[in-house]
C-alpha positions as CSV (number, residue, x, y, z in Angstrom):
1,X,162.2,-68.1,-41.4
2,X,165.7,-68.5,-39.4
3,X,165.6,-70.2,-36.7
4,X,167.7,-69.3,-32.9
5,X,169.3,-71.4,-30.2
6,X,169.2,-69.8,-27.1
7,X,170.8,-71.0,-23.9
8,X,170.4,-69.7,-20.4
9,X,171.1,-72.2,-17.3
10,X,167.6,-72.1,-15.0
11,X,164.2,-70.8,-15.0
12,X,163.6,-72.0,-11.8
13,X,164.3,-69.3,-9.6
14,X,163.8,-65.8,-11.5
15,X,166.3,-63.3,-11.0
16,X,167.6,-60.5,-13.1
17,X,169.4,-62.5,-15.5
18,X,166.5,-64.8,-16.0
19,X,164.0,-61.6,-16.6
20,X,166.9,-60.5,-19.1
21,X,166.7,-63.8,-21.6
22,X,163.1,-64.0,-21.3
23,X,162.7,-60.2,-22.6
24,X,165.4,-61.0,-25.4
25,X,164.0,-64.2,-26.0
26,X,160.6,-62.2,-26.4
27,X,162.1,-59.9,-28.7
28,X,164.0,-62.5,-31.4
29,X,160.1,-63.8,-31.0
30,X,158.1,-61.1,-31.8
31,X,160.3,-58.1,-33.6
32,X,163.1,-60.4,-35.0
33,X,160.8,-62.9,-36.3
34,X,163.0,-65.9,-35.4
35,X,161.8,-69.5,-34.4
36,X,163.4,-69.8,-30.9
37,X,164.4,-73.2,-29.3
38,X,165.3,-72.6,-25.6
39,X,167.8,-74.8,-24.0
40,X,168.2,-75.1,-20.0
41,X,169.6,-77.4,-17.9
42,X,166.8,-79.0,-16.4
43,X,162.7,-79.5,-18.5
44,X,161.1,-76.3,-19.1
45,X,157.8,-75.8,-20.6
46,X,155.4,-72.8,-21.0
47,X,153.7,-72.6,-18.0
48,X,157.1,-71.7,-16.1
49,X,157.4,-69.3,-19.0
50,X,154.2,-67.6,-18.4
51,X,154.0,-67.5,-14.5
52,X,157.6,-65.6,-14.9
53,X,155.4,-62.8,-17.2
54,X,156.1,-64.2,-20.7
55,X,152.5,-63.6,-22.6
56,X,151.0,-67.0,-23.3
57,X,151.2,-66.1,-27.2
58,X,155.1,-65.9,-27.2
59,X,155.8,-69.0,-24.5
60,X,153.9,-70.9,-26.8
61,X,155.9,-70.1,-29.9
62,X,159.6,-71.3,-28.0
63,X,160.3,-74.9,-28.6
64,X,162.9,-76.2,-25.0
65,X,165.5,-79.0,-24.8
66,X,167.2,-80.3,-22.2
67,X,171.0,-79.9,-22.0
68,X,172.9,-83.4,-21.4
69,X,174.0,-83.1,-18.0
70,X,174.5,-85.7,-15.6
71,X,170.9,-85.2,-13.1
72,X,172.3,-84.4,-9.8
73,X,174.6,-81.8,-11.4
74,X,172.3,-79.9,-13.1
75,X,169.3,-79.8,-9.9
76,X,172.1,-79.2,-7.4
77,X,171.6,-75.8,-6.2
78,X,174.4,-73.7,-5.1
79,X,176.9,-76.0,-6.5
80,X,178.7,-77.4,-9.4
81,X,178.1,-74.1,-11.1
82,X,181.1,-73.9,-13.6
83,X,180.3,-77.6,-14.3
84,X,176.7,-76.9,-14.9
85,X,178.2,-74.7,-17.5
86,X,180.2,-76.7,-19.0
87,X,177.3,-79.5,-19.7
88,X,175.3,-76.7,-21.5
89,X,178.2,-74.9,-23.3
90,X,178.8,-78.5,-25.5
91,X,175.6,-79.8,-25.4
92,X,175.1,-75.8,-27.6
93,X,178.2,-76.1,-29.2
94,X,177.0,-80.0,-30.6
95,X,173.8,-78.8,-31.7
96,X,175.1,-75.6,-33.1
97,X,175.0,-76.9,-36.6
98,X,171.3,-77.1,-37.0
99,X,170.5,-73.5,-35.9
100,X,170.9,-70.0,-38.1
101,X,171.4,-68.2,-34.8
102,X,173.3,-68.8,-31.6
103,X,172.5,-66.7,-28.5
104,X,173.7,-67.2,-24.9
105,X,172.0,-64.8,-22.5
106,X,173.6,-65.8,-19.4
107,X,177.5,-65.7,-19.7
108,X,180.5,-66.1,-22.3
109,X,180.7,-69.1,-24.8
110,X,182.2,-70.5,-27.5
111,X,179.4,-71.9,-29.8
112,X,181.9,-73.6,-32.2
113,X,181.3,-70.4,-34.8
114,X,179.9,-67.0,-34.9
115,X,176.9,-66.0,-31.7
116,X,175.7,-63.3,-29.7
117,X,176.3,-63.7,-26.1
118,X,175.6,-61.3,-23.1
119,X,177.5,-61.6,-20.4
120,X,175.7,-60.2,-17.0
121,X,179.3,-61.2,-15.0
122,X,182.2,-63.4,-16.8
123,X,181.8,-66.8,-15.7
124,X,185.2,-68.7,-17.0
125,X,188.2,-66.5,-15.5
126,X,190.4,-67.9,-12.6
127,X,189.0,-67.2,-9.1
128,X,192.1,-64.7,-8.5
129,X,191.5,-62.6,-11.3
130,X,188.2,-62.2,-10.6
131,X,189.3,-61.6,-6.7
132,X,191.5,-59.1,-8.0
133,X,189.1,-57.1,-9.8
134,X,187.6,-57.1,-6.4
135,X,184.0,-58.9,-7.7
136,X,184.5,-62.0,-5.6
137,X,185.4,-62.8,-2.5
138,X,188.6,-65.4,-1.2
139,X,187.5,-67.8,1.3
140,X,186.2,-70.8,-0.2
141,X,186.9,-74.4,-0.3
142,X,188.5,-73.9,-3.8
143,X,190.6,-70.6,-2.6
144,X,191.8,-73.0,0.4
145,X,192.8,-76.0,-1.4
146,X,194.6,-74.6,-4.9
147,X,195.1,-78.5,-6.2
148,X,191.2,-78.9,-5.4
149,X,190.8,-75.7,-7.6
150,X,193.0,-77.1,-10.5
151,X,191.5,-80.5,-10.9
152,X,188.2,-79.1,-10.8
153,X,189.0,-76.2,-13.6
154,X,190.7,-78.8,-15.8
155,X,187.2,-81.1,-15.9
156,X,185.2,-77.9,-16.2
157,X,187.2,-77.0,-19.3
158,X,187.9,-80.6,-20.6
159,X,183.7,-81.1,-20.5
160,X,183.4,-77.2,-22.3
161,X,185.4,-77.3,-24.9
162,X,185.6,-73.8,-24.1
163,X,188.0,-71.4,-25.8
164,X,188.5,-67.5,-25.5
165,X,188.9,-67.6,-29.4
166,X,185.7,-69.0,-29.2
167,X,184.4,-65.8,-27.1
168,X,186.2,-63.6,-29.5
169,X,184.1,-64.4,-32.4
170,X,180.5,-63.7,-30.9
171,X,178.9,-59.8,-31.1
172,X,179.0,-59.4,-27.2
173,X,176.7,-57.5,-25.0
174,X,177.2,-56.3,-21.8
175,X,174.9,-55.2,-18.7
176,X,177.1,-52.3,-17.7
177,X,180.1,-49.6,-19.0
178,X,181.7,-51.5,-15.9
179,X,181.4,-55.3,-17.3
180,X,182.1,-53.6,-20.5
181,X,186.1,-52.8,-18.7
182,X,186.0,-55.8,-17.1
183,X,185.5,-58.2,-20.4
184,X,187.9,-55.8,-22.2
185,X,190.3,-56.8,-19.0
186,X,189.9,-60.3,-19.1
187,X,188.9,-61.1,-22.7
188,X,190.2,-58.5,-24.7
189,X,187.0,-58.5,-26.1
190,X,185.1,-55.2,-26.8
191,X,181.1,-55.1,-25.7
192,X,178.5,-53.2,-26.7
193,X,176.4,-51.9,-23.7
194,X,172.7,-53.4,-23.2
195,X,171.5,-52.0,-20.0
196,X,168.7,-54.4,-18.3
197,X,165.8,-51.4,-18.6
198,X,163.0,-52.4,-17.7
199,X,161.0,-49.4,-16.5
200,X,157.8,-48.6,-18.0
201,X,154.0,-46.8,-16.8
202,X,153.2,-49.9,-14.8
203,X,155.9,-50.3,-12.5
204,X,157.1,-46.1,-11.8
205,X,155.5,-44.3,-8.9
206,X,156.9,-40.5,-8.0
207,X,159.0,-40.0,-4.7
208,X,156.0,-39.3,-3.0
209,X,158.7,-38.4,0.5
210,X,156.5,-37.0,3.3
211,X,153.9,-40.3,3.0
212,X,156.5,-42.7,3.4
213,X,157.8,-44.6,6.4
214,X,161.5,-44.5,7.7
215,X,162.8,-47.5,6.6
216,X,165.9,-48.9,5.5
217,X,165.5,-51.8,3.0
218,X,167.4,-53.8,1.4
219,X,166.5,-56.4,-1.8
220,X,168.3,-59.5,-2.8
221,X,168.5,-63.7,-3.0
222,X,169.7,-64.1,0.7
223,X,173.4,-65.5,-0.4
224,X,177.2,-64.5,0.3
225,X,177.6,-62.6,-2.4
226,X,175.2,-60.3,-1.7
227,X,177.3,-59.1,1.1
228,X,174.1,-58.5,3.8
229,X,176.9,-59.1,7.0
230,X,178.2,-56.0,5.7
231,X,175.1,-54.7,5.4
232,X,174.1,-55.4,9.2
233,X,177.1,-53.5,10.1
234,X,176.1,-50.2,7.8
235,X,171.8,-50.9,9.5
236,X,174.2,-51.1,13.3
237,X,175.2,-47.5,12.3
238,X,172.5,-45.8,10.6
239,X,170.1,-47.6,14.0
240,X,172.5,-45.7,16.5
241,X,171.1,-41.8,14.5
242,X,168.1,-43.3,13.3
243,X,166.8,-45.7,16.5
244,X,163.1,-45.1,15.1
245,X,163.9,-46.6,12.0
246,X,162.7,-49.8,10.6
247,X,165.7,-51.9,8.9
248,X,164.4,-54.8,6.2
249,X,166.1,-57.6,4.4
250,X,164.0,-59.3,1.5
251,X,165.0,-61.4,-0.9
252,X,164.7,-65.0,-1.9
253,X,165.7,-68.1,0.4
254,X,169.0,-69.0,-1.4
255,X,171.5,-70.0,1.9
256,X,170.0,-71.3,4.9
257,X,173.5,-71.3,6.9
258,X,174.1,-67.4,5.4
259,X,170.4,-66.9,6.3
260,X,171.1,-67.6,10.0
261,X,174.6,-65.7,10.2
262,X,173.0,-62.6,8.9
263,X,170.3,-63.1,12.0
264,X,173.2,-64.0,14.3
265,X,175.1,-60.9,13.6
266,X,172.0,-58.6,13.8
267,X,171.2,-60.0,17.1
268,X,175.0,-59.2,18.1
269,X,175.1,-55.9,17.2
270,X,171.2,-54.9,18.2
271,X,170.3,-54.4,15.3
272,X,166.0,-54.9,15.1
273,X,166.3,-56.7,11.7
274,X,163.1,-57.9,9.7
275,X,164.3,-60.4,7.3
276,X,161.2,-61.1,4.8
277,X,161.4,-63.8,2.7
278,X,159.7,-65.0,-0.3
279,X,157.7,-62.3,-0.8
280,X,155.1,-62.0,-3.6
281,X,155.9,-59.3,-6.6
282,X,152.9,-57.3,-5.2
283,X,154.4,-57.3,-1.5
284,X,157.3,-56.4,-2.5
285,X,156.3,-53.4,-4.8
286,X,154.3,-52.4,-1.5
287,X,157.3,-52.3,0.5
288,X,159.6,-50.0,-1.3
289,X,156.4,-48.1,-2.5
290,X,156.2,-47.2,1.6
291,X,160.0,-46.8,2.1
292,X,162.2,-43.6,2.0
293,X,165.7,-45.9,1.5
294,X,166.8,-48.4,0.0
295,X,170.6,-49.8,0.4
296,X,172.5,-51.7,-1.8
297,X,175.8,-52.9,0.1
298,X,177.4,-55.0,-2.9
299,X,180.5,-53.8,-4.3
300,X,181.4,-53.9,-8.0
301,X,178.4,-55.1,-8.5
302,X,178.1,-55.8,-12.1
303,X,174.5,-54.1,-12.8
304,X,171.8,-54.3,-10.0
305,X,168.5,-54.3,-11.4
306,X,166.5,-54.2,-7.9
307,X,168.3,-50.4,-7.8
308,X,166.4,-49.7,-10.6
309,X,163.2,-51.1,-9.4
310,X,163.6,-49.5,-6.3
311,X,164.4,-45.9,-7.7
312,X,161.1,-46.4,-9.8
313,X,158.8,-47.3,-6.9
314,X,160.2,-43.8,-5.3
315,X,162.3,-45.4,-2.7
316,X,166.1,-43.5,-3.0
317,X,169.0,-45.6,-3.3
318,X,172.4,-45.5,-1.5
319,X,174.1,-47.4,-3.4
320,X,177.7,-48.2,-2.4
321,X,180.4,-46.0,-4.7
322,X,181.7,-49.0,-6.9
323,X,181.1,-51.2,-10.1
324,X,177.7,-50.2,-12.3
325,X,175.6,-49.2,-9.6
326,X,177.2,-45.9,-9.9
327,X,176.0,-45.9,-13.3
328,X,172.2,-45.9,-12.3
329,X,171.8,-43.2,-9.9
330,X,173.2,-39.8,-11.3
331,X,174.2,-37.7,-7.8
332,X,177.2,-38.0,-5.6
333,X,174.5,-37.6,-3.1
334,X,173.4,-41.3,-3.9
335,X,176.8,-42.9,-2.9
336,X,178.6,-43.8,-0.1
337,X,182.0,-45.9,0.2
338,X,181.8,-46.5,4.4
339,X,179.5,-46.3,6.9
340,X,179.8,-43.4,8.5
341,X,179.3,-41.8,4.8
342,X,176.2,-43.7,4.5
343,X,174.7,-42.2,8.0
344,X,175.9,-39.2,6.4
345,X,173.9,-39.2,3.3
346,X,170.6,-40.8,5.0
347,X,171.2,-37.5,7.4
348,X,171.4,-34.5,4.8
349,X,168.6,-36.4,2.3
350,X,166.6,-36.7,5.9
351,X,167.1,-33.2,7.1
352,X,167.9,-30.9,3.6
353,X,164.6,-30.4,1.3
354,X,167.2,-29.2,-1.4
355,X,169.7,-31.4,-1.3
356,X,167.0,-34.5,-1.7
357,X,165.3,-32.7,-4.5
358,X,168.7,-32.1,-6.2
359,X,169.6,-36.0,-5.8
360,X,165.6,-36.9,-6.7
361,X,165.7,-34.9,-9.8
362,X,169.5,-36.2,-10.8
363,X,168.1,-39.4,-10.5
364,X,164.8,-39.1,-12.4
365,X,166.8,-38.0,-15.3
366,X,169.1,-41.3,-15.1
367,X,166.3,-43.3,-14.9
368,X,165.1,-42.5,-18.4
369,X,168.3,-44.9,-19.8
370,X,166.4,-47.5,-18.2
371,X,163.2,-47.6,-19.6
372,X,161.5,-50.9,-21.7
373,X,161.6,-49.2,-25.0
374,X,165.5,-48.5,-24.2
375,X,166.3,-51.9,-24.1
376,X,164.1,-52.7,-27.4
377,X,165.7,-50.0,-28.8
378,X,169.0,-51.2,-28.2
379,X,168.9,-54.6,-29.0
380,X,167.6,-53.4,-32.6
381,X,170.6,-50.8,-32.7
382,X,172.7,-53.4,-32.3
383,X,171.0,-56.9,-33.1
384,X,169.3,-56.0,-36.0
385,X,171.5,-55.4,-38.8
386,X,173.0,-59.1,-37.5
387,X,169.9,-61.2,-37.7
């Protein structure tokens, strides 16, 4: 039986990246028929496995080590990310030797030979090519200090070993036709899109319209790049036509100081903001199961699972008009690029029986890319002949 390393950063918090490894981790498991070892940055064991949805069968079938990595890097959260990286990119590379597979199902990496990798957002460009392909913003202590940002790339890469050869070799997957033309871009490396489909019987329930309540919602971790001070701004417009509406933020606690801005700036503009924080899987299913909207502010956003999730729990996205998001809806209808276009949209969905039945029904039929067996099916399209 051949045996896989797989690498993935944290298990700690479980986002859409983390739901992505554990589904291809389940999959080398349980279709591929690989002996999986599982390497984070910090202990792991089954039980973390399970609680995340992993069946107790599978978790107990995946073997974990611990990266090398200096403790208060790898528990810092927030920071050190690209050096967190770096600790597990050679700790994979050192032990690639004793593994038949090599699979990283967080970012790029150079295992030292051939490996799979799928890259949810490239991880190793500079900051200004990233900021130029408009997925990051400027503003941060390494943007502000350019010798700062130097010394600290130079360690990053010196503890790596990191080369784009090295990215070159693996069979690369990709969350999106978008991060498909951005690797291409910055790597010259041609993906293979993966979407992250997840969408099966348990988890769908039909725009049921007239039952649900006005409400605006937003889902993400609470964190800059999320971009929810513009999304105050697009809730300050949409409460001026809709004043009756109610206007949600939930997501995980991620940035206490971001946390309090986003409050701050609500208060400012008058906006009646519920921010909800934490919530349970079954809470949260209940929310956008009872709302008509839900708004997803980030542009270029590489993928953006929640959409998904929220278009299968009935709850229409507006979604802005950039990156892969545009990929996931299916009508013009869906998008917006400013506010005013957004109050727009909410308005003629709101008021126009056929226009929302147009945009429901152009989005029920995008939705099928995104179902479980999609994913399965894809990974053996593409995997299987490899393994």
């Amino acid at each position: 039986m051949k045996n896989a390393l797989v690498i993935h950063p944290q298990f700690e918090v479980i986002g859409g990246a983390e739901i992505v490894s554990l589904r291809i981790i389940g999959w080398l498991i349980e279709s591929a028929g690989l002996e999986v070892t599982l390497m984070t940055l910090l202990p792991l064991d089954t039980g973390t496995l399970v609680r995340a949805g992993v069946s107790a069968d599978t978790a107990g079938k995946i073997k974990f080590v611990t990266a090398a990595c200096p403790r208060f890097v790898a528990a810092a959260r927030s920071k050190f990310h690209l050096l967190k990286l770096a600790y597990l990119h050679r700790s994979a590379r050192r032990a690639s030797g004793d593994f038949d597979v090599l699979v990283s199902t967080y970012n790029e990496v150079d295992f030292g030979k051939p490996g799979i990798q799928y890259i949810h957002h490239p991880s190793f460009p500079g900051r200004s090519v990233l900021q130029d392909l408009g997925m990051i913003d400027s503003g941060g202590l390494l943007d502000s200090v350019p010798l700062l940002n130097s010394i600290y790339r130079a360690l990053v890469s010196a503890i790596s070993g990191d080369k784009v050869e090295g990215f070159r070799r693996n069979i690369t997957l990709v969350n999106s036709h978008f991060m498909k033309q951005v690797i291409e871009q910055v790597y010259g490396i041609s993906g293979q899109v993966v979407y992250p489909a997840f969408i099966d019987e348990t988890n769908r329930r039909p725009p049921d319209w007239n039952g649900r309540d006005l409400r605006f919602v937003s889902v993400g971790r609470i964190a800059r790049d999320k971009n929810f001070l513009t999304l105050i701004e697009y809730y300050s417009s949409l409460h001026r036509v809709f004043p009756s509406a109610d206007f949600v933020i939930a997501g995980r606690r991620s940035d206490k100081e971001y946390e309090t801005s986003i409050v701050e700036k609500a208060v400012k503009l008058g906006v009646p903001l519920r921010m909800l924080k934490d919530l349970p899987d079954s809470e949260m299913k209940a929310l956008l199961m009872s709302s008509k909207f839900y708004v997803h502010p980030k542009i270029n956003e590489h993928f953006g699972m929640v959409i998904t999730e929220a278009a299968a729990m009935g709850c229409l996205p507006l979604v802005h008009a950039s990156g892969a998001s545009r990929e996931i809806v299916g009508s013009p209808m869906l998008l917006f690029t400013s506010a005013a276009e957004l109050v727009e949209r909410a308005r003629v969905l709101l008021e126009n029986e056929a226009e929302r039945k147009k945009a429901v029904g152009a989005l029920e039929k995008e939705l099928v890319k995104f179902k479980s067996s999609a994913f399965y099916a894809r990974l053996e399209e593409v995997l299987g002949p490899n393994l």
